[in-house]
Structure formats: structure tokens, C-alpha cells
C-alpha positions as CSV (number, residue, x, y, z in Angstrom):
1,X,150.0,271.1,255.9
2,X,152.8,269.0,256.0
3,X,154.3,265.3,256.1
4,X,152.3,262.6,254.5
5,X,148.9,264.7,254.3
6,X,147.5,264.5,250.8
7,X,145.7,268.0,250.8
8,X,148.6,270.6,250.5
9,X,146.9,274.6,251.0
10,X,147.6,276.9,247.8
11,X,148.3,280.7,248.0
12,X,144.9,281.2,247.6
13,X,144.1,279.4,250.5
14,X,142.0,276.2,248.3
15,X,143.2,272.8,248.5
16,X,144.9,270.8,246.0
17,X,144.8,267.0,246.2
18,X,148.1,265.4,245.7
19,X,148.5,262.4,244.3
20,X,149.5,260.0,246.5
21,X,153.4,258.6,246.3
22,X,153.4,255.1,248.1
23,X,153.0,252.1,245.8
24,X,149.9,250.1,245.8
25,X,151.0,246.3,246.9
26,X,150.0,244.1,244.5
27,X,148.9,240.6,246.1
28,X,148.9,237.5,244.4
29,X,145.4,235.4,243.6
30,X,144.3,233.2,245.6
31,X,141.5,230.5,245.3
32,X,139.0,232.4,247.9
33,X,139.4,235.0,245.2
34,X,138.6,233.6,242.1
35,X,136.0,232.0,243.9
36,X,134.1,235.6,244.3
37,X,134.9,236.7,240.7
38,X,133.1,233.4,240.0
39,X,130.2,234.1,241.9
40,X,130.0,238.2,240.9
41,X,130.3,236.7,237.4
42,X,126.9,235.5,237.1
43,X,124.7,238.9,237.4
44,X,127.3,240.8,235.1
45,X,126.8,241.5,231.5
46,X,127.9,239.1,228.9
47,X,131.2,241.3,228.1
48,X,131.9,242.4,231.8
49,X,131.3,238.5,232.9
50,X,133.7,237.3,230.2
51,X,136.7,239.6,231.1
52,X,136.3,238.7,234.5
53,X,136.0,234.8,233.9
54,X,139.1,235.5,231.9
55,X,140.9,237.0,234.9
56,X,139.9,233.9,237.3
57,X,141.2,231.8,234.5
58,X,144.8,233.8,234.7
59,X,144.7,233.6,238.0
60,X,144.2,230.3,238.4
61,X,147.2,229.7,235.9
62,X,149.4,232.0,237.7
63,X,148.6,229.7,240.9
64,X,149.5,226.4,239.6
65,X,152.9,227.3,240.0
66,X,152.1,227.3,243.6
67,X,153.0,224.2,245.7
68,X,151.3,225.4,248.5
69,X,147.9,225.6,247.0
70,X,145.4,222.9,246.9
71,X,145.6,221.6,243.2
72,X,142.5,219.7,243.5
73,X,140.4,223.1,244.4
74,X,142.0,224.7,241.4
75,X,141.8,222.2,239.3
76,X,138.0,222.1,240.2
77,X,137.9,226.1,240.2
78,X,139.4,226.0,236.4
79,X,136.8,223.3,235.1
80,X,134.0,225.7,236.6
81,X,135.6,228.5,234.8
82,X,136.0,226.8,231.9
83,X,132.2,226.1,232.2
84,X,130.6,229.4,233.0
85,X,132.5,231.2,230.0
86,X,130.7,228.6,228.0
87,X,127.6,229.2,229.5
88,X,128.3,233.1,229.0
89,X,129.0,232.7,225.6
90,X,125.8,230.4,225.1
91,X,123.7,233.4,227.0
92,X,123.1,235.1,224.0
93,X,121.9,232.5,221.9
94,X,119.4,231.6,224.7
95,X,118.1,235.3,224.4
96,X,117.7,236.0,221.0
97,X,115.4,232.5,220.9
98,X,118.4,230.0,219.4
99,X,117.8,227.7,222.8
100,X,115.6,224.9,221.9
101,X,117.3,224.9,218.5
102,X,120.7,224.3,220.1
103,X,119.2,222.1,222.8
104,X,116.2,220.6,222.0
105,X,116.2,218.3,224.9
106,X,116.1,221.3,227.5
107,X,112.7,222.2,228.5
108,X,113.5,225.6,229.8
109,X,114.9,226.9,226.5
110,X,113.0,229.7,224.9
């Protein structure tokens, strides 16, 4: 097998996977996609959810260098971020039965 083929044929006559040599192209964020890692953020572990909160939060600091992009959207996006890492960080508290000490006002706390 030649040219740009992955599987190259051994003496034996199995295959071998090669690695592949062409770089991956790295894109640069964009709003659309924080948007999702906001939205995939809420069914994830607390952990999982906070790393990728933390990533949208990056990304949206990398894009503020950006003239192009709309600066009210990501100012908007970051305050939402800034919001749901809160409210991850608050999830435990709710689940071990902390709630209605730390907010006695809301009726849904545990």
C-alpha cells in the first residue's frame, strides 16, 4: 500500500496502523463555541463541568483581543460563565443538604 494510506501490509501479511503525519489545524474559539461548552456544561459532573467552564472562560479571553467579534455577546457569554462555575461550585453544597442553610429564602433547597 502506498502514498498517504494509513494501513502499511507487514511481511507477515497483517496490517500495521501508521500514525498519521499531517498536523491537526488548530482553530481559534469562537462565541458559537463556547456557547455549546456552556450548554454541555450543565449535565457534566461537578469536576468535568468546571474544567470545561474554565476552557469557555479562556476562550472567551483569548477572543477579546478580537475586533471582529461582538463584545457585547462575550461580555454577556463571560458573565454567564462566571455564573454557572458558581453555581457548579454551589452544586455540592445543595446535595449534601447545605441549601436552605446557605439560602434560606429559596424554596427548592433541600
Amino acid at each position: 500500500m502506498e502514498g498517504n494510506d494509513p494501513a502499511v501490509p507487514t511481511r507477515d501479511g497483517r496490517a500495521v496502523i501508521r500514525p498519521a503525519t499531517e498536523a491537526i489545524a488548530m482553530t481559534e474559539p469562537t462565541l458559537e463555541d463556547v456557547e455549546r461548552s456552556l450548554e454541555r456544561a450543565i449535565d457534566l459532573e461537578t469536576e468535568e463541568a468546571i474544567a470545561v467552564l474554565r476552557t469557555a472562560r479562556a476562550d472567551l479571553q483569548t477572543l477579546a483581543a478580537d475586533p471582529d467579534i461582538d463584545e457585547a455577546l462575550r461580555q454577556d457569554l463571560e458573565n454567564t460563565v462566571a455564573q454557572r462555575l458558581r453555581q457548579v461550585d454551589n452544586r455540592d453544597e445543595y446535595d449534601s443538604e447545605l441549601g436552605a442553610a446557605m439560602n434560606p429564602d429559596d424554596d427548592d433547597a433541600p
